[in-house]
N, CA, C and O atoms as a GROMACS GRO file, in nm:
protein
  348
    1UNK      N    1   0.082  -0.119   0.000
    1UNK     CA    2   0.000   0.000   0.000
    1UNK      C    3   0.087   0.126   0.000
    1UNK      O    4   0.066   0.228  -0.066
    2UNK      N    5   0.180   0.105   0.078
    2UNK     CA    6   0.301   0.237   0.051
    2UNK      C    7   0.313   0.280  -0.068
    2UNK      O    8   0.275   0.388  -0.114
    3UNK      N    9   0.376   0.181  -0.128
    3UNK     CA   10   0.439   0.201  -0.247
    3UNK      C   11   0.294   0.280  -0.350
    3UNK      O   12   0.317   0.396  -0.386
    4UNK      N   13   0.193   0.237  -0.382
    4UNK     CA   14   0.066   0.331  -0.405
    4UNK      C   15   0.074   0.420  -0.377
    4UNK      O   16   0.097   0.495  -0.471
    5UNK      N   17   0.064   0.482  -0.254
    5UNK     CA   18   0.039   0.621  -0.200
    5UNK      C   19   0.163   0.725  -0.246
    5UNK      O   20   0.160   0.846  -0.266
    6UNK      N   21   0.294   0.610  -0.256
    6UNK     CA   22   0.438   0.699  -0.348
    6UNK      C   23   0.403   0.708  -0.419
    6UNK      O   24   0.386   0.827  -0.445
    7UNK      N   25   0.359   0.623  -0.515
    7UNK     CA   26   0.331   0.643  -0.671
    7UNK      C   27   0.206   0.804  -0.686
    7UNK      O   28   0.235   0.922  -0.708
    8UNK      N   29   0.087   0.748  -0.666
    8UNK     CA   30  -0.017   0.845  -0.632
    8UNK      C   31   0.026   0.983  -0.614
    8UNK      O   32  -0.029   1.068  -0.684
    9UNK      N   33   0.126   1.020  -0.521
    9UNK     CA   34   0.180   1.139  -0.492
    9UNK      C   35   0.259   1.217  -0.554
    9UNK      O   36   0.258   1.340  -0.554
   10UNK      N   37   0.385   1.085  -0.656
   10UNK     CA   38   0.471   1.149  -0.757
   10UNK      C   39   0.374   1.194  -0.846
   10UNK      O   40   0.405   1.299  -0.903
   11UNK      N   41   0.266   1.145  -0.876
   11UNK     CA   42   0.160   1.194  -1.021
   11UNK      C   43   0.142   1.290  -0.941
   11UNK      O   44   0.219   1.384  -0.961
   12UNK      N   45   0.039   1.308  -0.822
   12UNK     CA   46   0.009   1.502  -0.758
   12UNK      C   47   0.111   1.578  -0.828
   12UNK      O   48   0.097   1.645  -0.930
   13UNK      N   49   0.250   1.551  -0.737
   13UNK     CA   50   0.357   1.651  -0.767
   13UNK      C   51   0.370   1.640  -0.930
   13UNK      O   52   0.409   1.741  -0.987
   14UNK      N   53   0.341   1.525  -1.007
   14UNK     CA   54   0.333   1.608  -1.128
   14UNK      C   55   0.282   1.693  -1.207
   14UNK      O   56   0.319   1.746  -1.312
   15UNK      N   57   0.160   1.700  -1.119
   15UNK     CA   58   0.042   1.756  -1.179
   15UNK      C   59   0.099   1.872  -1.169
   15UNK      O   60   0.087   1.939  -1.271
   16UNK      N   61   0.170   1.934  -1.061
   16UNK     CA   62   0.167   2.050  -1.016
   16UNK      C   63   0.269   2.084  -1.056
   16UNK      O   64   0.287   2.206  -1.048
   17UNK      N   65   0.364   2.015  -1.107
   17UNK     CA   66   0.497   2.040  -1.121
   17UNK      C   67   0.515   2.177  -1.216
   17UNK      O   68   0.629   2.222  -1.214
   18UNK      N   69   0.431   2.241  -1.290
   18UNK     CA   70   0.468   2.330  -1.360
   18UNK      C   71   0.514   2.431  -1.292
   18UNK      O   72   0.614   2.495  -1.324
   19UNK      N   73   0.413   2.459  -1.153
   19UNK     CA   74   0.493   2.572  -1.078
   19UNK      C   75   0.611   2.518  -0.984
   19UNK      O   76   0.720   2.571  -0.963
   20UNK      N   77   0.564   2.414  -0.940
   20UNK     CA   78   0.680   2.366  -0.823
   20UNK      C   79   0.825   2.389  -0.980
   20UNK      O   80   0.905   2.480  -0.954
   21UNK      N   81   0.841   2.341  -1.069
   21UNK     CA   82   0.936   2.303  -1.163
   21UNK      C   83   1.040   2.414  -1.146
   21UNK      O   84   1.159   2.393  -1.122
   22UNK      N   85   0.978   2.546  -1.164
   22UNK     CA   86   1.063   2.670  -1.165
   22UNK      C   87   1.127   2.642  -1.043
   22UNK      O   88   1.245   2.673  -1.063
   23UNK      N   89   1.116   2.604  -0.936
   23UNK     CA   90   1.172   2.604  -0.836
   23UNK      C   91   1.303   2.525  -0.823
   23UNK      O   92   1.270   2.410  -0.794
   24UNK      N   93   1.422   2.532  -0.831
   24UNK     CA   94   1.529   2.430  -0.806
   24UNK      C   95   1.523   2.443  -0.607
   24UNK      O   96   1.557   2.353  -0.530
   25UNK      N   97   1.488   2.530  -0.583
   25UNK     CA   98   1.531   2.547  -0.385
   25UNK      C   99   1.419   2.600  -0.352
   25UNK      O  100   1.327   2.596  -0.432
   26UNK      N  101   1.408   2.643  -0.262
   26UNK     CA  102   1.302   2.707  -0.173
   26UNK      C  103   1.368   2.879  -0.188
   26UNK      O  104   1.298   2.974  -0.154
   27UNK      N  105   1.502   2.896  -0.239
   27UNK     CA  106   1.502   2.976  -0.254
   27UNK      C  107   1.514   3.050  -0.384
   27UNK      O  108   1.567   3.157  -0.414
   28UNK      N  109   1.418   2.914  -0.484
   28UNK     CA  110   1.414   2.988  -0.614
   28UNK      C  111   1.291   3.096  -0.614
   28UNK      O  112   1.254   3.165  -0.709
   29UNK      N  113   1.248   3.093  -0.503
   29UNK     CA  114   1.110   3.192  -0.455
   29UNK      C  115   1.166   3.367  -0.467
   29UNK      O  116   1.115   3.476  -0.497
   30UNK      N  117   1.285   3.321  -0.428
   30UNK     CA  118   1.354   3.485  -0.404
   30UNK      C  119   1.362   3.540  -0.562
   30UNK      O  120   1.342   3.661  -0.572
   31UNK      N  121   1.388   3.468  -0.690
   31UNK     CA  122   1.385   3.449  -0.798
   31UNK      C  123   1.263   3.533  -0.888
   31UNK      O  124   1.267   3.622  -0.973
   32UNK      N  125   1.164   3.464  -0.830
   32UNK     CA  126   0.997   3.499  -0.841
   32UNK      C  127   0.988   3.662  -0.795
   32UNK      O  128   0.870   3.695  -0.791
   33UNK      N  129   1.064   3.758  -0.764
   33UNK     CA  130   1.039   3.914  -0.678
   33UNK      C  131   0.962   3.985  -0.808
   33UNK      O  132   0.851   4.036  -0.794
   34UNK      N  133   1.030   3.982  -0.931
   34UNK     CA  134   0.929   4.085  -1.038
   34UNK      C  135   0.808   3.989  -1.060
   34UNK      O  136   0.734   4.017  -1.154
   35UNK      N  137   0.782   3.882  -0.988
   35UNK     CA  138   0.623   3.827  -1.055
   35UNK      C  139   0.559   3.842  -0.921
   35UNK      O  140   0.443   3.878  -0.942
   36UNK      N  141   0.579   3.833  -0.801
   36UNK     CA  142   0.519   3.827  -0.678
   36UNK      C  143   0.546   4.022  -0.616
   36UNK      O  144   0.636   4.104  -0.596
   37UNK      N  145   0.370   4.003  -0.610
   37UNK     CA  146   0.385   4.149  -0.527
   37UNK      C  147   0.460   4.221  -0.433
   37UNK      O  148   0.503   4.153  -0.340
   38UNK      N  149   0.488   4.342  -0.432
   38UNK     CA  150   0.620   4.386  -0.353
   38UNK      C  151   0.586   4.326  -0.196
   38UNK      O  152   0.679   4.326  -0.115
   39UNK      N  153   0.508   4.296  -0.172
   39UNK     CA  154   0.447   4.290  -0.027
   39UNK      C  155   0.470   4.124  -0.015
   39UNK      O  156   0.440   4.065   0.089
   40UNK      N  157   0.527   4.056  -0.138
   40UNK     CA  158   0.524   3.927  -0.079
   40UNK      C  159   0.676   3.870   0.012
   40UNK      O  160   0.774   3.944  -0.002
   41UNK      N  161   0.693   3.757   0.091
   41UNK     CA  162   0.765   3.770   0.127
   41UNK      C  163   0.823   3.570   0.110
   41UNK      O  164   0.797   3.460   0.158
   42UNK      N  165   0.882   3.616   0.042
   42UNK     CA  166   0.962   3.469  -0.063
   42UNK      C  167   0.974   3.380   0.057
   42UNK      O  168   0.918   3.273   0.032
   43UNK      N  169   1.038   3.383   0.203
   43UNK     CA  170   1.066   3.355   0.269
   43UNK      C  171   0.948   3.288   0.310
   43UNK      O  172   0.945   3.170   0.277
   44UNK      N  173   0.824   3.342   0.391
   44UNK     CA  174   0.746   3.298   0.432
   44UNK      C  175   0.676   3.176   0.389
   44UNK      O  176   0.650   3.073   0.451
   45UNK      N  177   0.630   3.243   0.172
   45UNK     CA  178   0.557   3.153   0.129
   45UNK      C  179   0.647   2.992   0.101
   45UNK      O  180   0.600   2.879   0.094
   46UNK      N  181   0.785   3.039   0.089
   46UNK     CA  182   0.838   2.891   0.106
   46UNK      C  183   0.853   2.833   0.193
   46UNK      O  184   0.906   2.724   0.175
   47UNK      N  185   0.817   2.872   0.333
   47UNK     CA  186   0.812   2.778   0.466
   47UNK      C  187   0.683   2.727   0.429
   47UNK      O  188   0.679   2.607   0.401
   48UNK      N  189   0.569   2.800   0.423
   48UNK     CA  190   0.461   2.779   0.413
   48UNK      C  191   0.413   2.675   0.277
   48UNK      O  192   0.305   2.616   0.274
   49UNK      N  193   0.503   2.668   0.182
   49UNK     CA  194   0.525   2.548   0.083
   49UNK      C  195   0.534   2.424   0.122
   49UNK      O  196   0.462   2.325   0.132
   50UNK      N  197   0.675   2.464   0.150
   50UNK     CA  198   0.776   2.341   0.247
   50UNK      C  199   0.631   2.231   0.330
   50UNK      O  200   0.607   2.110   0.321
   51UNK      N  201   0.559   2.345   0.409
   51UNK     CA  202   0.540   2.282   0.551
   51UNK      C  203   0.438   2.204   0.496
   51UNK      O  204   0.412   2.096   0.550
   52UNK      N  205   0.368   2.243   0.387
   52UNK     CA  206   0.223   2.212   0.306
   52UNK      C  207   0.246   2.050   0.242
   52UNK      O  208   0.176   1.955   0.273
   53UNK      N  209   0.361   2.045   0.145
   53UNK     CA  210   0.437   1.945   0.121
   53UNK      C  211   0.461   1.851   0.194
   53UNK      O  212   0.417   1.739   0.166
   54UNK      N  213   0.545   1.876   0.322
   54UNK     CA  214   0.599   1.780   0.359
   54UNK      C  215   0.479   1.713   0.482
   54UNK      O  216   0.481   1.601   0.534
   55UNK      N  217   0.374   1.832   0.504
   55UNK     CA  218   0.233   1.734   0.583
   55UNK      C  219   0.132   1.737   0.510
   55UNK      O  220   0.021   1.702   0.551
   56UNK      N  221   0.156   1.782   0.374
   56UNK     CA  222   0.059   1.677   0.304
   56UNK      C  223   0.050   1.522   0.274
   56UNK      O  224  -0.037   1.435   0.264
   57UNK      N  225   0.272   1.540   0.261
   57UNK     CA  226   0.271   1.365   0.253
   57UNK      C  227   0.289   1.292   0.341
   57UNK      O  228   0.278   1.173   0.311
   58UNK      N  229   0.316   1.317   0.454
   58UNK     CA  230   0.274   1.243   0.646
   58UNK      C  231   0.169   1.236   0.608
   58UNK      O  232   0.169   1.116   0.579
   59UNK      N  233   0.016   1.290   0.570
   59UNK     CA  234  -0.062   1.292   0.627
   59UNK      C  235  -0.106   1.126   0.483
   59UNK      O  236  -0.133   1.008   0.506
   60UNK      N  237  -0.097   1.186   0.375
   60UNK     CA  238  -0.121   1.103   0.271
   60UNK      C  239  -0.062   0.946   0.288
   60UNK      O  240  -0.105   0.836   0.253
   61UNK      N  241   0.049   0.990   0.353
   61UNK     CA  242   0.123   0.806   0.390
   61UNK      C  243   0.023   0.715   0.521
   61UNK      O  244  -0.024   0.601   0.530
   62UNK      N  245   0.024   0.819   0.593
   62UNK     CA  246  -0.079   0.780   0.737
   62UNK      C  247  -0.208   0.738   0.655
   62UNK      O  248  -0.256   0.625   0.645
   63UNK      N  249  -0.240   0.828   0.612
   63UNK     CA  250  -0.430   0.752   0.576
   63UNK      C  251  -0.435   0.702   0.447
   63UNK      O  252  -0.539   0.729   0.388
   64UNK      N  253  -0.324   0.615   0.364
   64UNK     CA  254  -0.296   0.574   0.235
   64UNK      C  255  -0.364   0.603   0.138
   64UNK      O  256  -0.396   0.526   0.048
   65UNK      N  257  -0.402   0.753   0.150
   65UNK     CA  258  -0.482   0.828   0.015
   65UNK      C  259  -0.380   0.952   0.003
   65UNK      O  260  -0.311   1.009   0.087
   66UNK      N  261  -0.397   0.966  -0.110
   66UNK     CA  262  -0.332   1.134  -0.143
   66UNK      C  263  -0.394   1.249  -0.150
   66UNK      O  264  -0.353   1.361  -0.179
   67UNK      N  265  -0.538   1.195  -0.108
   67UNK     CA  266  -0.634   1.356  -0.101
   67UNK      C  267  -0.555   1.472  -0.027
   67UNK      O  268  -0.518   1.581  -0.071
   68UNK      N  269  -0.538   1.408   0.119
   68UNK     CA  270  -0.478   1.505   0.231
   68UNK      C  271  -0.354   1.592   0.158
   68UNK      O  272  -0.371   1.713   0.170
   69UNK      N  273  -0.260   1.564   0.100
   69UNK     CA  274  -0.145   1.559   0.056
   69UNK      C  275  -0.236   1.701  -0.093
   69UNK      O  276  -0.222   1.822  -0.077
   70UNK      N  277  -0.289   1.662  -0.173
   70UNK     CA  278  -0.353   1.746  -0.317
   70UNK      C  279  -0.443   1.826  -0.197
   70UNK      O  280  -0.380   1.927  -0.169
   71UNK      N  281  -0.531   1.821  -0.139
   71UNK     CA  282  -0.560   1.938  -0.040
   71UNK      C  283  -0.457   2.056  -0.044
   71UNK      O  284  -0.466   2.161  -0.108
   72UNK      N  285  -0.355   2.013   0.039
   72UNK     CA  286  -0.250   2.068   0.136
   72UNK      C  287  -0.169   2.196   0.017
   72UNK      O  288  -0.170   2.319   0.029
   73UNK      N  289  -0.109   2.117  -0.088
   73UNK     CA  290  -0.038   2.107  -0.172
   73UNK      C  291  -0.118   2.234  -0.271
   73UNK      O  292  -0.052   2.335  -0.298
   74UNK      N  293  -0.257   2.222  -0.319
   74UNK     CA  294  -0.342   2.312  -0.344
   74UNK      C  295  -0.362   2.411  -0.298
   74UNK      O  296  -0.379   2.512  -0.366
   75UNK      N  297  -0.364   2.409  -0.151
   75UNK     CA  298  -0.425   2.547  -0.074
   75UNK      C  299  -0.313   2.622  -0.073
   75UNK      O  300  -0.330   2.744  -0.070
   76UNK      N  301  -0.171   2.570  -0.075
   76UNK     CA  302  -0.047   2.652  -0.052
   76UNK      C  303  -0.018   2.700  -0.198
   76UNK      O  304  -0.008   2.822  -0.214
   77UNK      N  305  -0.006   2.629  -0.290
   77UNK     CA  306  -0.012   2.688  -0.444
   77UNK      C  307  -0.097   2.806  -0.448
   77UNK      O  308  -0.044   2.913  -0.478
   78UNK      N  309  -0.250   2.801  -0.416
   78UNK     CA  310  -0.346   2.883  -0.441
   78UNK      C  311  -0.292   3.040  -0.333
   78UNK      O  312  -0.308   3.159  -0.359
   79UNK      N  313  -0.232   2.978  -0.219
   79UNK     CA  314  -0.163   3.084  -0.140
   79UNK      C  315  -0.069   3.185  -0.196
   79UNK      O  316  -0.076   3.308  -0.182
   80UNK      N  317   0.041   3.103  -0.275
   80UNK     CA  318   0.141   3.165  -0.329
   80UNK      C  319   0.092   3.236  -0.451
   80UNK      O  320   0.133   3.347  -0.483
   81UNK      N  321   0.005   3.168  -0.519
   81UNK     CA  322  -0.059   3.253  -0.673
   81UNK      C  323  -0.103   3.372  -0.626
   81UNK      O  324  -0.092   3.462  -0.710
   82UNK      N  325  -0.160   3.412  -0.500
   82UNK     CA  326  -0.253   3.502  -0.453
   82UNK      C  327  -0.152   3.615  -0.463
   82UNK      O  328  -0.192   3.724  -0.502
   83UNK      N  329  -0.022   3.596  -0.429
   83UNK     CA  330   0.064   3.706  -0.461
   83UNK      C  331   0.159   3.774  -0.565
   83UNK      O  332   0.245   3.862  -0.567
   84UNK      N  333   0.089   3.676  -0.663
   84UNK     CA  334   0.147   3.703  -0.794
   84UNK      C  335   0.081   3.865  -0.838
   84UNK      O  336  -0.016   3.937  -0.814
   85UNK      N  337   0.243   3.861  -0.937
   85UNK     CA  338   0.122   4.037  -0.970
   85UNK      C  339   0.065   4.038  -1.122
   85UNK      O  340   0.044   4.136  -1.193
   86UNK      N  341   0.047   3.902  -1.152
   86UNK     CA  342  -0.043   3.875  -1.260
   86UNK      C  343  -0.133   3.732  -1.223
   86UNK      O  344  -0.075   3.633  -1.179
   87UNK      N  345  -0.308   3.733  -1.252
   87UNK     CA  346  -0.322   3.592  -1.229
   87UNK      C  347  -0.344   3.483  -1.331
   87UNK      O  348  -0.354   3.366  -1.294
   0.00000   0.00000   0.00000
């Protein structure tokens, strides 16, 4: 069942991968300053990535679905778009 819920999850992250992709670090966010509003703060939204990520997939391994995990993973994407200065 593990091995499912890996698989399951590499497809999420692919789904999503177009924005995660630009990213080589957490601090390819700092990268993002002429697309993210002056008020955003690169720092934050990549903890707030990070943290989304890495308990989306605790949570997705624990209850062997990947909803929790595409939840998590969603709401923090939809977070970070919010500060784009185009949508």
């Amino acid at each position: 069942m593990r091995d499912v819920v890996a698989w399951q999850a590499a497809r999420l992250l692919e789904r999503e991968g177009r924005m995660l992709a630009r990213l080589d670090s957490l601090r390819g966010l700092e990268r993002w300053r002429g697309v993210l509003r002056p008020d955003a703060d690169p720092d934050r939204l990549a903890t707030g990535l990070m943290a989304a990520l890495q308990g989306g997939y605790l949570l997705a391994r624990t209850a062997h679905d990947t909803e929790p995990m595409a939840v998590a993973l969603n709401i923090s994407l939809d977070h970070v778009r919010s500060f784009a200065t185009t949508h």
